[in-house]
Structure formats: structure tokens, C-alpha cells
C-alpha positions in Angstrom: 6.0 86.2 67.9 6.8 88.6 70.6 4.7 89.1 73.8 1.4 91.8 72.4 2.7 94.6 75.0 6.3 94.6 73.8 4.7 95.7 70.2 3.6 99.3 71.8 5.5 101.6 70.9 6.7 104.5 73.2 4.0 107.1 72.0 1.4 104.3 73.3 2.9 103.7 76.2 2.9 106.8 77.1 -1.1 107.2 75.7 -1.7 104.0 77.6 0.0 105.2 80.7 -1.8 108.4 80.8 -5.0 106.7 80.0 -4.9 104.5 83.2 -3.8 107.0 85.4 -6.9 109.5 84.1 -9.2 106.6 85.0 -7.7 106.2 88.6 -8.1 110.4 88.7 -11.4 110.2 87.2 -13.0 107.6 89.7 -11.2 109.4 92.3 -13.1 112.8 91.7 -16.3 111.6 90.5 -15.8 112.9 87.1 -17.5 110.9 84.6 -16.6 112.8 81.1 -12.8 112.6 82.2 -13.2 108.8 83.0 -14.9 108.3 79.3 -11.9 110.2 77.6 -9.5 107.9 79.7 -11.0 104.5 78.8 -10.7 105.9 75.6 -6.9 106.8 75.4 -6.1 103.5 76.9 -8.6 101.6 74.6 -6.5 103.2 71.6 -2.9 101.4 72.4 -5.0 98.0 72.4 -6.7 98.6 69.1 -3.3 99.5 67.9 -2.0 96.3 69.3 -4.9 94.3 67.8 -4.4 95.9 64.6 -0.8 95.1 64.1 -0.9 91.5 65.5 -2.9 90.6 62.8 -1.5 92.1 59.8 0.5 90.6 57.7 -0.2 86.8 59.1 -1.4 85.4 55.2 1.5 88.1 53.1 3.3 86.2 50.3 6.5 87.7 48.7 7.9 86.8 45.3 11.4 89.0 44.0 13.0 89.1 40.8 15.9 90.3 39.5 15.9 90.8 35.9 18.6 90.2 34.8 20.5 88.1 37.7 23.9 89.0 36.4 24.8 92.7 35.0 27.9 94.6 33.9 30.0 97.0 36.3 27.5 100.3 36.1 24.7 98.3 34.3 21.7 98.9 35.6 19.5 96.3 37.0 15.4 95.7 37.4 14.2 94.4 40.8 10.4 93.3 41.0 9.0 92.5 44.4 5.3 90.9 43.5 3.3 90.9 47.0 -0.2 89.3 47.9 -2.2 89.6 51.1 -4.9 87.3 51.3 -7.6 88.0 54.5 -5.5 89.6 56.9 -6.9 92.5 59.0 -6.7 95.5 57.0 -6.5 98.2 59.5 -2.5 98.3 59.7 -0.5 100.3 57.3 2.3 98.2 56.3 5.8 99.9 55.4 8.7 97.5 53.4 12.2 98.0 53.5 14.3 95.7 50.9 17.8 95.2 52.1 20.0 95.9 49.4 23.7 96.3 49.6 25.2 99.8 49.0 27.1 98.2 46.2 23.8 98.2 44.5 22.1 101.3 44.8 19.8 103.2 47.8 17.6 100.5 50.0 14.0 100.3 48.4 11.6 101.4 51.0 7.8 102.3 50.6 4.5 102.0 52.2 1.1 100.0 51.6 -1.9 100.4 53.2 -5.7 99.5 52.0 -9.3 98.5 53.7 -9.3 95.3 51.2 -8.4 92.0 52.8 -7.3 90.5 49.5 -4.6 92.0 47.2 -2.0 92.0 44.7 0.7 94.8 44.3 3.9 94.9 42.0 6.7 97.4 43.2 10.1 98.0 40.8 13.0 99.8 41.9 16.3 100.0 40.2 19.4 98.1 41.4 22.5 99.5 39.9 26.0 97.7 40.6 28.5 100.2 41.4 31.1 97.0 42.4 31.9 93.9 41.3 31.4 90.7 43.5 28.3 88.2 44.3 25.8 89.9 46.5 22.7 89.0 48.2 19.0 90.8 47.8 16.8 90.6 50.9 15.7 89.2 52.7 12.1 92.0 52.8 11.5 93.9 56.0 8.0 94.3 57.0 7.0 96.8 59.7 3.1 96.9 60.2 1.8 99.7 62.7 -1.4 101.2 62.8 -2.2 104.7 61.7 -1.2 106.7 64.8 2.0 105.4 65.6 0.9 103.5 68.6 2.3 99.9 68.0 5.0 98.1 65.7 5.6 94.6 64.6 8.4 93.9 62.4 8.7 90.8 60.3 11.2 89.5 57.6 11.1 86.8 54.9 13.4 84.4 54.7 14.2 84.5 51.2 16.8 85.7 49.0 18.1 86.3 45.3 22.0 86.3 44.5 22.8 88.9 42.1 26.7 88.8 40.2 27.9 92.2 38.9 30.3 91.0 36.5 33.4 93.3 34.8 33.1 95.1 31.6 33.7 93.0 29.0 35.0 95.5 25.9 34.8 93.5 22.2 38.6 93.6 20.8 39.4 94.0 17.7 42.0 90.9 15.9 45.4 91.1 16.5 47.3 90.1 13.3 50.5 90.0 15.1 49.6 87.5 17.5 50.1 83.8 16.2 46.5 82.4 16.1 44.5 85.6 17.0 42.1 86.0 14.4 38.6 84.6 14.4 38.6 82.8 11.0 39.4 79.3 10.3 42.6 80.0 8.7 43.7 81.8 11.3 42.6 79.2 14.0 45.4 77.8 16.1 46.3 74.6 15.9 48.1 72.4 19.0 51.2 71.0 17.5 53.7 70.8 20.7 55.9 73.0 22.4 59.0 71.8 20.9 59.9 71.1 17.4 61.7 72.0 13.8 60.5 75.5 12.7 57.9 75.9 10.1 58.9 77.6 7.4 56.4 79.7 5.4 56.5 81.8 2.8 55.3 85.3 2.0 55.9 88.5 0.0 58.6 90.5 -0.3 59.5 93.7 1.9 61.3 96.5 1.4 64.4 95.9 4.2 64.2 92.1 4.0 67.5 90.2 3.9 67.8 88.6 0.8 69.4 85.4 2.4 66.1 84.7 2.7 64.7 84.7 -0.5 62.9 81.7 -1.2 64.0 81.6 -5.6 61.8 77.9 -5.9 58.6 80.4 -5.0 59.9 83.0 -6.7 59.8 81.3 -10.0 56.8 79.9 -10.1 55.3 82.9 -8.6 57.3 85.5 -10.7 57.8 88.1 -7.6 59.9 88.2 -5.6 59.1 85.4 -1.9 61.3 85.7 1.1 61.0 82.5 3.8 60.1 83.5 6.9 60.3 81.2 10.0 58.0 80.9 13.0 58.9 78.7 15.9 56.0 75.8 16.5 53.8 77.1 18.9 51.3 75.7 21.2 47.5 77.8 21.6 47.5 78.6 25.3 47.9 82.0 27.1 49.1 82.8 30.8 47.5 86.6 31.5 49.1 88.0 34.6 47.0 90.2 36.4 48.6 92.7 38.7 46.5 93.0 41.9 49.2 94.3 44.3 47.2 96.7 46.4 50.0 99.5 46.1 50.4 98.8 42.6 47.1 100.8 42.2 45.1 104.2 42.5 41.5 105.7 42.8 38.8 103.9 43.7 35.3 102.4 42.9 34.4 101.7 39.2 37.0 104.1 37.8 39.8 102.9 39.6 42.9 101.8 37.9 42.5 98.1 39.6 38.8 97.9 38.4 40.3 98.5 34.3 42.7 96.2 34.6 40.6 93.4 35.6 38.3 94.9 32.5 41.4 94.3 29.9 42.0 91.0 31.5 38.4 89.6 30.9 38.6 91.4 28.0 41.2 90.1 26.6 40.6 86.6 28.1 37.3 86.6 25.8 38.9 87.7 22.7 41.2 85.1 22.8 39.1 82.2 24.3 37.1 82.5 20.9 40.0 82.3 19.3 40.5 78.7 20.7 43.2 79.8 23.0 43.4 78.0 26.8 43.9 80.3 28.8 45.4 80.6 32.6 45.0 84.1 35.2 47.6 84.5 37.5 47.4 87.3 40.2 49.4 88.3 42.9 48.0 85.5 44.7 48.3 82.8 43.0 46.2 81.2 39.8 42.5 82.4 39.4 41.8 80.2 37.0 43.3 77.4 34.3 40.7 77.0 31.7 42.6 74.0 30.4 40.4 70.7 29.9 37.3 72.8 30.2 34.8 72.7 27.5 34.7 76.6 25.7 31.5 77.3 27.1 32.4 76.3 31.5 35.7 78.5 30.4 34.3 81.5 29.3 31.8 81.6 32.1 34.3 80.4 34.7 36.9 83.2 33.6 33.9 85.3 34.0 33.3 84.2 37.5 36.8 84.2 38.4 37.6 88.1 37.4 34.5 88.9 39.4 35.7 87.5 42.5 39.2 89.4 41.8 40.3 91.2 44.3 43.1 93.4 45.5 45.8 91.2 47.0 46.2 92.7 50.7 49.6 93.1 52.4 52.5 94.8 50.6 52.9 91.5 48.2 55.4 91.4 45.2 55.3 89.5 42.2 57.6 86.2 43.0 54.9 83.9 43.9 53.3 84.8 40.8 56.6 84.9 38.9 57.1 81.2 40.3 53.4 80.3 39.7 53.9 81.3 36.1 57.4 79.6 35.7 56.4 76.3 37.0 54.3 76.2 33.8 54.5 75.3 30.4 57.1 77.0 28.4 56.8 78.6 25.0 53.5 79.8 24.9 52.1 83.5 25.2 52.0 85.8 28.1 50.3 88.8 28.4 50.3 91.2 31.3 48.3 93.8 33.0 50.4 95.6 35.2 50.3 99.0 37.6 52.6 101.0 39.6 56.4 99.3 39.1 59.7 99.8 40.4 63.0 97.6 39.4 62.5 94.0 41.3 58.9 94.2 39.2 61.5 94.2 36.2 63.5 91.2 37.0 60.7 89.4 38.2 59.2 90.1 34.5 62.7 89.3 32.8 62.2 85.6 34.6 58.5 85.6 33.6 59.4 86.2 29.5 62.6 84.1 29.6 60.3 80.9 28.5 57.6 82.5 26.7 57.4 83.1 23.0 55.8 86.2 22.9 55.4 89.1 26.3 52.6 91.9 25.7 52.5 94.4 28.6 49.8 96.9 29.4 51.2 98.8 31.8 49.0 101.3 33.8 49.8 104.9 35.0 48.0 104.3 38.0 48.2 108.2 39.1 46.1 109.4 36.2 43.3 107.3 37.9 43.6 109.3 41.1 42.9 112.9 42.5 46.4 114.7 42.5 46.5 114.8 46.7 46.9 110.4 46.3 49.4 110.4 43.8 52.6 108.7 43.7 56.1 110.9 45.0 58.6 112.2 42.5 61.0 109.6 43.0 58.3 106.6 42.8 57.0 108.5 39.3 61.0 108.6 37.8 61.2 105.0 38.8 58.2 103.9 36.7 59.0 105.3 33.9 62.7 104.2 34.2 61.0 100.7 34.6 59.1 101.2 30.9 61.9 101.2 29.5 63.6 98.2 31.0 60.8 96.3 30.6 60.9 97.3 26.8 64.6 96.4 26.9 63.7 92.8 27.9 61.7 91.9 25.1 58.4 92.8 26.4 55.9 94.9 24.2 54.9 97.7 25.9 51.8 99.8 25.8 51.6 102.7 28.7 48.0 103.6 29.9 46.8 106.7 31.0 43.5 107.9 32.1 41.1 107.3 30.1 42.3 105.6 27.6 40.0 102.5 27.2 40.8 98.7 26.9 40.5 98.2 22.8 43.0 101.3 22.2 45.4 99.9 24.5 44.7 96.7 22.3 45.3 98.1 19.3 48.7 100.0 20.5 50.1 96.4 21.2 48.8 95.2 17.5 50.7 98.1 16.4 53.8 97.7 18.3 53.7 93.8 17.0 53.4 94.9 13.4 56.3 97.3 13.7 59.2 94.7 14.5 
């Protein structure tokens, strides 16, 4: 504890200043009256001091955060349960929580009773406004006495961790992604990378070649069957997240970076309970490979994972993740959430989809997530859209996002791209 006189604060200083010189004045001139009035002004900054030292010496803390780990914009319930057990009451006692501005507006009120004993509750709101792993506390206490006259701060050592966690939007099944669904029938199955084609048989459409008409099906059937092959495929997903800082626009929870990572957890949940393995690439490197995980450590790890996402700082382009993504295994699925591009995005996407058997792209337009006065130049705008197309051109299916289109539309737009070739 600091030494009692460097608790006064500079009103009684100044009280306790003026107090001893009155006294000198007052024994000086004989005046008794101004000498009581003296004693008293100094007597005050002591009390004070008295007062203060004492508070606080048997105050218990207890914090909650209920619940630990909320949504992007979810709002959150903090508790602070205190209990003061014999200490001198005459100190009013102000608390300050220390919060993060991520989470809201610093919780501060003020306490003060003649009871040496008791028991308060205080809830304030904790709202995360952006993802990441933060810490609550540790609790300020400042104790001074009524007039302002002496200070003593203290502060627990505690601490919760709180995680605000992206939006997670519920997708809707994909039918024209191999192994998709949610049903056992539709639950993929890990027979190898490489092997003879399986053929299968289904309907027949109008504008099907009839070469492939499968007649043994067709009699015993009595319609018409057409064969219809499907390259052996393995149940594992690479999802390229595009975390190039000038790849994006706006900022905070609206941002066009903060509903990418949204799809991308998104879409990494759908398709984790669809029994896929799963491995987040960003600008940077891998995130995450869920494979050998059990489902449960996955999901939560992808979780984790997206929440410490981050923009990738520097003026990075995509060939470490394009050689990240290579080195891996070919033939399965890739899906992409992109932003701003320009033409060496393109190739490096053209190498990306060379080994994969299918390439879905959500690709953002990262202006509509900015004011107009941030936006992109002309010749920048012309050379994203030119790159739509290319990347279109290479095989890859394409869904354009604009402002605000949300995560299970742009979902659905790829379904219906899929079903369409």
C-alpha cells in the first residue's frame, strides 16, 4: 500500500495546507475561534485519510459472463457479485470494470452504505462488436470519502476470457454437390482419390445424349434410363478464404472481410455435418486441417480458427496460398471466398482448380460494403468484373455478392448454378 499522505488528494492538500497555516495565524494573533476552525480543516484530510485506508481491506469480487462465448453483435450478460465483510463503512466506493471497446462502454458505478457487512449484484451488458478472444477485468476500486479529500485505488487480480465468435448462418443442402445432404443416403463415403468411374443410373432428360441410354434398365424399368458417370471422389473440402487486406472494404461488423469469414464458418459447418474433412487456407497459410480430428474438436476448432482470422497485412497475393492448396491432395472439392480481384488472382485460381473436382466461388463486391468516398477506381472496378468472367471461363462456379446479400442466398445461387450444367 502506498505511504497514508500520498492518498490526499489535491483538494485536501490544499484544505490541509490552509488548515496548518490558520493554526500558525491563529496562535499568532491570539484568536481562539480561528484556531478551532483550523484544527478542524486539518482534522478533515486525516479523517479522510482514515476513512479510505480502511475501506475495502475484507471486499470479495466474483464475475460472470453468461454466456462465455457469443456471436458477432450478440449480446452478452456480465454479473459482478460483490461482498464486504467488516470494513469501515465511511468511504464511498466507485468501480470501474475494464472492458475492451470491442465489447461495449466500460461499466462504472458507485456504492456506498453505513453497514459493515454486504452483498450487492451489479449487471451490465457486454455486446461484441468484433470478433477475437478478449479479456474482462480485472475491477478497479477507487474508495474516497464523501468530500473528495483522499483516494485509494485498488484492482483485483482476476479475469474472465470472453470469445466473440462469427455468425454462423444454417445453409440449406446443396444437391449439386457430391455428398452434401444430411441424410444417410446422401452421406459421403471415402473410397480413394483415384479409380474406375461409377456408373449410376437415373431418369431420362429432355437434351440427354442417347449414347447413353442404359436399354438393360430400361426394360426392366419400362422408361426410358440414361447412365450417368461420376468420377470416385474422396469427402474432404479445401475453403480458401481471401484475407488480403486490399482485397477488402468497410469496416467493423459489416465489413466485407467480416462476411466472408461468416460464409466460410458457415459453410465449414454445413459441410462438417455432412461428414466432410475440411481444410481453411488464407492468405497466410492453413488455419486449420480438420483431418484426424474427431467431428466434435473439428467443429469447435474451425470455430476457433475463423475467430482468430484476420486480415493478412502487407500487400500479399494469393501464391503462397495457391502453393499451400496445390501441395495437397488432389481431386477433392474447393470452395472459395474471394474479394477485390484483378488477373494474377485468375491464374493463381486456374492453378488452384486444375486438381480439384469441383471449384465454387463466392466472389465479393467489396465496394458495395463501403461509403462511396473508399471505393475502388474505374479501372480497378472494369478489371473485376473482367476477372468474373475469366474465372467463370476456367471452370469455376461463380456467384457475385453485393451488399447485403446474405450467406444462405449466395448458397443457394451456387446450388443453382450446379443444377443448371
Amino acid at each position: 500500500m502506498r505511504a497514508p499522505w500520498k492518498l490526499l488528494t489535491g483538494r485536501g492538500w490544499a484544505l490541509l495546507l490552509f488548515g496548518v497555516l490558520g493554526c500558525v495565524a491563529a496562535i499568532m494573533l491570539g484568536q481562539r475561534d480561528i484556531l478551532w476552525f483550523a484544527v478542524a480543516l486539518v482534522l478533515l484530510p486525516l479523517v479522510a485519510l482514515v476513512a479510505v485506508s480502511r475501506s475495502g481491506l475484507r471486499l470479495k469480487a466474483e464475475r460472470r459472463v453468461s454466456p462465455p462465448r457469443g456471436v458477432l453483435g450478440e449480446r452478452l450478460n456480465g454479473a459482478l457479485t460483490l461482498t464486504n465483510k467488516g470494513s469501515f463503512p465511511l468511504a464511498v466506493l466507485r468501480f470501474e470494470e475494464s472492458l475492451p471497446r470491442e465489447l461495449g462502454r466500460r461499466p462504472r458505478f458507485t456504492m456506498h452504505t453505513v453497514k459493515g457487512t454486504w452483498r450487492r449484484t451489479v449487471n451490465y451488458p457486454i455486446t461484441g462488436s468484433a470478433r477475437g478472444r478478449y479479456t474482462v477485468g480485472p475491477l478497479l476500486v477507487r474508495a474516497g470519502d464523501p468530500f473528495g479529500l483522499a483516494r485509494l485505488d485498488r484492482r483485483f487480480s482476476s479475469t474472465t476470457q470472453v470469445l466473440v465468435t462469427p455468425r454462423v448462418v444454417p445453409l440449406s443442402v446443396m444437391a449439386s454437390a457430391p455428398g452434401s445432404g444430411q441424410t444417410g443416403d446422401s452421406t459421403p463415403r471415402r473410397i480413394g482419390l483415384v479409380g474406375q468411374d461409377d456408373v449410376l443410373i437415373r431418369e431420362y432428360r429432355d437434351g440427354d445424349d442417347v449414347r447413353r441410354i442404359h436399354w438393360r434398365s430400361t426394360a426392366r424399368r419400362d422408361e426410358l434410363m440414361v447412365r450417368r458417370e461420376e468420377q470416385s471422389w474422396d469427402p474432404s473440402l479445401t475453403l480458401l478464404l481471401d484475407s488480403r487486406t486490399q482485397a477488402h472494404a468497410g469496416s467493423g461488423p459489416d465489413s466485407s472481410f467480416e462476411w466472408a469469414v461468416s460464409a466460410v464458418a458457415s459453410i465449414a459447418r454445413h459441410m462438417q455435418r455432412a461428414d466432410y474433412n475440411l481444410r481453411i487456407v488464407d492468405a497466410a497459410g492453413v488455419l486449420i486441417d480438420t483431418g484426424g480430428m474427431d467431428p466434435a474438436s473439428a467443429e469447435d476448432g474451425v470455430l476457433l480458427a475463423l475467430t482468430d482470422a484476420a486480415l493478412t497485412p502487407g500487400d500479399p497475393d494469393l501464391q503462397l496460398a495457391t502453393d499451400t492448396i496445390t501441395l495437397g491432395k488432389s481431386g477433392e472439392m474447393m470452395i472459395a471466398v474471394l474479394g477485390r480481384l484483378t488477373h494474377a488472382d485468375v491464374a493463381a485460381m486456374r492453378t488452384m482448380r486444375a486438381s480439384r473436382s469441383q471449384g465454387l466461388a463466392i466472389v465479393l463486391d467489396v465496394d458495395s460494403f463501403t461509403a462511396r468516398r473508399f471505393r475502388a477506381t474505374p479501372e480497378q472496378i472494369e478489371e473485376h468484373q473482367e476477372c468474373l468472367v475469366q474465372l467463370a471461363a476456367g471452370n469455376w462456379r461463380v456467384v457475385p455478392v453485393r451488399h447485403p446479400m446474405g450467406v444462405e442466398d449466395a448458397w443457394r445461387q451456387l446450388d443453382q448454378i450446379g443444377a443448371s450444367l
